[in-house]
C-alpha positions in Angstrom: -18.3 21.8 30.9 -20.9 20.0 32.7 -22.6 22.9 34.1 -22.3 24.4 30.2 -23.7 21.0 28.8 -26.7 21.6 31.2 -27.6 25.0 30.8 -27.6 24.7 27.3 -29.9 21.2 27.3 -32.6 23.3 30.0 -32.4 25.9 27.1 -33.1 24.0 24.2 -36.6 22.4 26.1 -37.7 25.7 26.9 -37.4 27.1 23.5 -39.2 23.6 22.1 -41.8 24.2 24.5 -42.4 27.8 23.4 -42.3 27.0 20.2 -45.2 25.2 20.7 -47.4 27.8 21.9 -49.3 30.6 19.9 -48.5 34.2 19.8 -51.4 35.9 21.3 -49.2 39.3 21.7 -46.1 41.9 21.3 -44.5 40.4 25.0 -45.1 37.2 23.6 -43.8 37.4 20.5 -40.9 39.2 22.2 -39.7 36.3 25.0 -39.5 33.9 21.8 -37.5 36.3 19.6 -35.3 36.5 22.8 -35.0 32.9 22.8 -33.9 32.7 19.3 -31.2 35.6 19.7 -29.6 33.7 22.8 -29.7 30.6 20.6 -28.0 32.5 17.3 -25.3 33.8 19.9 -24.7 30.6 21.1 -24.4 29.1 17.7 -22.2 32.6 16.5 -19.8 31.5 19.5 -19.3 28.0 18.2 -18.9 29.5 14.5 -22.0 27.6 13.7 -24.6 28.8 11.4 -27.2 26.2 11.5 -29.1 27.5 13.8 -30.1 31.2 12.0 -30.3 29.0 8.4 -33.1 26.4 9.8 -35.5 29.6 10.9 -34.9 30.5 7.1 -38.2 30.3 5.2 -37.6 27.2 2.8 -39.5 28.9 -0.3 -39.3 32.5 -0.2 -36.4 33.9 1.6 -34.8 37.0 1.5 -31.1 37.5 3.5 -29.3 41.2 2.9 -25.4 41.2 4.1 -24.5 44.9 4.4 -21.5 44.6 1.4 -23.0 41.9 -0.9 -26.1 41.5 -2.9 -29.1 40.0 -1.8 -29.8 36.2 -1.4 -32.9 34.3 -2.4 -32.3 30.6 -1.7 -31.3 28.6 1.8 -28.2 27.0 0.0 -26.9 30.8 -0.8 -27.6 32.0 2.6 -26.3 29.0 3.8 -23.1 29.4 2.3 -22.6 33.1 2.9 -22.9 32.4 6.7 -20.3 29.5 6.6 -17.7 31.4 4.7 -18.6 34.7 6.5 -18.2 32.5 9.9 -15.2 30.9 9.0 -12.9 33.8 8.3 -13.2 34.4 12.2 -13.0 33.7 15.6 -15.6 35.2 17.3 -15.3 36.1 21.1 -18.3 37.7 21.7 -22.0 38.3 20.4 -24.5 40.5 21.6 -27.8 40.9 20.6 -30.2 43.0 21.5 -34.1 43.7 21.0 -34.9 47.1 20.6 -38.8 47.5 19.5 -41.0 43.8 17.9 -44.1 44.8 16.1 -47.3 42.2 15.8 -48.9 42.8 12.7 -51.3 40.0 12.0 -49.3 36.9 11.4 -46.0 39.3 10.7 -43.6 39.8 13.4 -41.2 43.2 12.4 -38.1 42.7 15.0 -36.0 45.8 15.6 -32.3 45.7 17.1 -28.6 46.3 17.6 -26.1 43.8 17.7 -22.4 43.7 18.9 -19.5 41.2 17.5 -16.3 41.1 18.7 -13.8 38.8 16.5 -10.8 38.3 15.3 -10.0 37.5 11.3 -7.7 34.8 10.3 -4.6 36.9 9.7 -5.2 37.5 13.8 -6.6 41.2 13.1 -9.2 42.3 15.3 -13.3 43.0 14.1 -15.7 45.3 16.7 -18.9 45.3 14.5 -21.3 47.7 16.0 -25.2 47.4 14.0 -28.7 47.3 13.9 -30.9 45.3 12.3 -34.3 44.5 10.9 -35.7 41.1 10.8 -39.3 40.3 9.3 -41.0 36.9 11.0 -43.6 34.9 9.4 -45.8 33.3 12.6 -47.5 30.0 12.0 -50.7 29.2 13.5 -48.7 27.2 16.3 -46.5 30.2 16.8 -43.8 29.0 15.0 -41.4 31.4 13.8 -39.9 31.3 10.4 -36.9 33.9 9.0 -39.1 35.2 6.0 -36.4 38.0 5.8 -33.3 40.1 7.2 -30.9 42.8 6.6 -28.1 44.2 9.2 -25.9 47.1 8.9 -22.9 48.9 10.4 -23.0 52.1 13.3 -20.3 53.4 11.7 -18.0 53.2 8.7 -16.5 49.6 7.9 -14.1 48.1 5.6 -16.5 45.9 3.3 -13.6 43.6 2.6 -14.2 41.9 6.3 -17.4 40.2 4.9 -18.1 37.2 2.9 -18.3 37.5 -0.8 -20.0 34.2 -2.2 -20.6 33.2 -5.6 -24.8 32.9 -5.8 -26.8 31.0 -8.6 -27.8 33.1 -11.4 -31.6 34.1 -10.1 -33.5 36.9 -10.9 -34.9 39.7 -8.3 -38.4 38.1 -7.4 -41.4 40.3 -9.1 -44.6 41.8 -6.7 -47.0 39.0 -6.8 -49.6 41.3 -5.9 -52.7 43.7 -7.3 -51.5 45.9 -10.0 -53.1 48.4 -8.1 -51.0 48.1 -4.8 -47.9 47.4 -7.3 -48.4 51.0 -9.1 -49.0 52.9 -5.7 -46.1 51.4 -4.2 -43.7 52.3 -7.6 -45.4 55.7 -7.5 -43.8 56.0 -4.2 -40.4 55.2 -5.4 -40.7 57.0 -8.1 -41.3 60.2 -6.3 -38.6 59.6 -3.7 -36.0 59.3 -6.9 -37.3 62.6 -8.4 -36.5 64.0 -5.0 -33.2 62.9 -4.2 -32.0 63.6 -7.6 -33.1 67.3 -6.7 -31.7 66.9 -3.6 -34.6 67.7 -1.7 -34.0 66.2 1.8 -36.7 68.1 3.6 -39.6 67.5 1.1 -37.9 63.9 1.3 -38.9 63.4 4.9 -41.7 65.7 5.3 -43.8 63.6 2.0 -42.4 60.3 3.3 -41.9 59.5 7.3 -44.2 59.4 9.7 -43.7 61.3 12.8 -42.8 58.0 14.6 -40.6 56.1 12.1 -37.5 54.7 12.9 -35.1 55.0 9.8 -32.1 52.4 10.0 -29.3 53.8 7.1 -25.6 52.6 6.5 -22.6 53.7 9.3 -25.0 55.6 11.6 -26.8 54.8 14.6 -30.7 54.2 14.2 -33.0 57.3 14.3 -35.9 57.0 16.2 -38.7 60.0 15.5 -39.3 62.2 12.5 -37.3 65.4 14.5 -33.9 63.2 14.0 -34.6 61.6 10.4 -35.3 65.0 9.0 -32.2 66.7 10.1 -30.2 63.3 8.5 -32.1 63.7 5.4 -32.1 67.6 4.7 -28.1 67.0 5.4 -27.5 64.1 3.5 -29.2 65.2 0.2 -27.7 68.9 0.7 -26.3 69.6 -3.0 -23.0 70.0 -2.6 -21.8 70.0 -5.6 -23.3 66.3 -5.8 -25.1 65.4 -9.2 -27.5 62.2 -9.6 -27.5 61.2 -13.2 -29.2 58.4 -13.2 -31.7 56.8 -10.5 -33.6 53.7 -10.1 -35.6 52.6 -7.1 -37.7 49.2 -7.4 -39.6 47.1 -5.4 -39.5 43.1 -5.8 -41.9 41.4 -3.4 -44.8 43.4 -1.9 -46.5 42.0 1.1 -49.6 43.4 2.2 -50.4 43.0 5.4 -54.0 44.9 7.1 -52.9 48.7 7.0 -49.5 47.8 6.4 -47.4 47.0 3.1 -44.2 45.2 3.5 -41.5 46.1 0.1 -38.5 44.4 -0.7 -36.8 47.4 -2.5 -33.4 47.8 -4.6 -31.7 51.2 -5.8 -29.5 52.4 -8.5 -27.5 55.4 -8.1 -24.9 57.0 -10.8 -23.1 59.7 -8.9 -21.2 62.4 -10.0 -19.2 65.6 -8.1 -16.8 68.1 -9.2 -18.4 68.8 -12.7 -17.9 65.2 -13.2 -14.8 64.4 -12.3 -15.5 62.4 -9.4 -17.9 59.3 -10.5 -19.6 56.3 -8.4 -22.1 54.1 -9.2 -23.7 52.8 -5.7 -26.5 50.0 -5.4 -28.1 48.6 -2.5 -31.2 47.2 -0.7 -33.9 47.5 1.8 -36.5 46.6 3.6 -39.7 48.8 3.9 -42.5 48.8 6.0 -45.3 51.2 4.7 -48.6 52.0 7.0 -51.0 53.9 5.3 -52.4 57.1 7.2 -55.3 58.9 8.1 -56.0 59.6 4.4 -54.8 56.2 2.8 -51.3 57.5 1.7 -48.9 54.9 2.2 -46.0 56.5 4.7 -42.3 54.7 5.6 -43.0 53.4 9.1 -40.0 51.4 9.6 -37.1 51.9 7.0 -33.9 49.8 6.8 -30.8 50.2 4.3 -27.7 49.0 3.1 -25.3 48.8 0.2 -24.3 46.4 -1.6 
């Protein structure tokens, strides 16, 4: 206990001490994102969720749970963890950094996760993920949570997860040039025409660039254009499928040098077997855009769930 109590105390004055410092750098950036993880495990462990709520941004945050809408204030996100926390034991938490991008006073953090628990009705949880979290850095290289969204490797029973009651709030709007807000919906437009014709190759090809990483629901990450086309020109194969209806919109817009950072929401009414079969599937993502060689905004990193 002692030897616990101690490593825990030399922890805590190493993190306030990087804290501290400014971010001059990707390895920088990356030894204080490791810090936070070991400190989120930590709290995960003790079925504590104070720790990942006070990195939250206080105005402006954005948390979205893989199997629940997305959350706009620190009381919602705050309550999601502690009911989502509290429906189990957990006995292990790994976290793990795969790639950190330094984008100007943006940190984009790329990883997997493992949580091993066990539910209150004694059944056991292995949650395999990834995840994408998107840091605002302060001039004193403090980090703050501006957003985050997980999701699982494989197929999992929504019903584990927290389902919370959230104040009534609108989707937040682009608070940005109607310019950049057009482009950016002209994107999303064009990637609904295309999915609706299921066109997975023209999908890819038009949006991805060759070194993307695309993070989708119960599937590994894939890392490289040569393994998100073959996902995409499989996933959108027709198949009998029909999309009747589509809508893909983006709420904040963050631009960021020759980056754009979307919030983005979809729509989907579904139908199969000459429309016997019927499913209406929503969700959410995160999108980080980097405009190439000819100013054409491309999906750079990509993550995204359902609700």
């Amino acid at each position: 206990m002692k030897n616990r109590y101690l490593s825990i105390m030399i922890f805590l004055l190493v993190f306030t001490n990087l804290q501290g410092q400014t971010i001059k750098n990707t390895e920088q950036l990356k030894e204080k994102l490791k810090a936070v993880n070991s400190q989120t495990a930590d709290s995960f462990l003790r079925n504590d969720s104070k720790v990942i709520v006070q990195y939250y941004d206080d105005t402006a945050p954005v948390c979205m749970p893989e199997y629940h809408k997305a959350l706009y204030t620190k009381e919602d996100i705050k309550s999601y963890y502690q009911q989502w926390l509290s429906n189990f034991k957990i006995n292990a938490y790994k976290r793990d950094i795969f790639e950190v991008q330094l984008i100007d006073n943006y940190g984009i953090e790329i990883g997997t996760f493992n949580i091993d628990a066990i539910n209150d009705k004694g059944g056991a949880l292995v949650y395999d993920g990834k995840y994408l979290n998107v840091w605002k850095i302060g001039k004193d290289g403090k980090l703050t949570l501006a957003s985050e969204i997980w999701g699982a490797n494989k197929a999992i029973d929504g019903t584990n997860f927290a389902s919370i009651k959230t104040k009534e709030s609108d989707t937040p709007k682009p608070a940005v040039k109607k310019s950049l807000e057009d482009e950016v919906n002209k994107r999303n437009l064009r990637i609904a025409e295309l999915v609706t014709k299921r066109e997975g190759e023209k999908h890819a090809v038009e949006f991805f660039t060759k070194d993307a990483i695309y993070l989708t629901y119960d599937t590994p990450m894939f890392i490289g254009f040569e393994n998100i086309k073959p996902y995409f020109v499989e996933h959108e194969k027709p198949n009998g499928v029909s999309i009747d209806s589509i809508s893909i919109k983006a709420s904040r817009i963050i631009p960021v040098k020759n980056f754009v950072i979307e919030y983005g929401y979809y729509y989907v009414d579904v139908s199969w077997d000459n429309k016997k079969g019927r499913a209406i599937v929503t969700g959410k993502s995160i999108n980080l855009w980097k405009r190439d060689e000819n100013g054409i905004l491309m999906l750079y990193r990509q993550m995204v769930n359902h609700n």
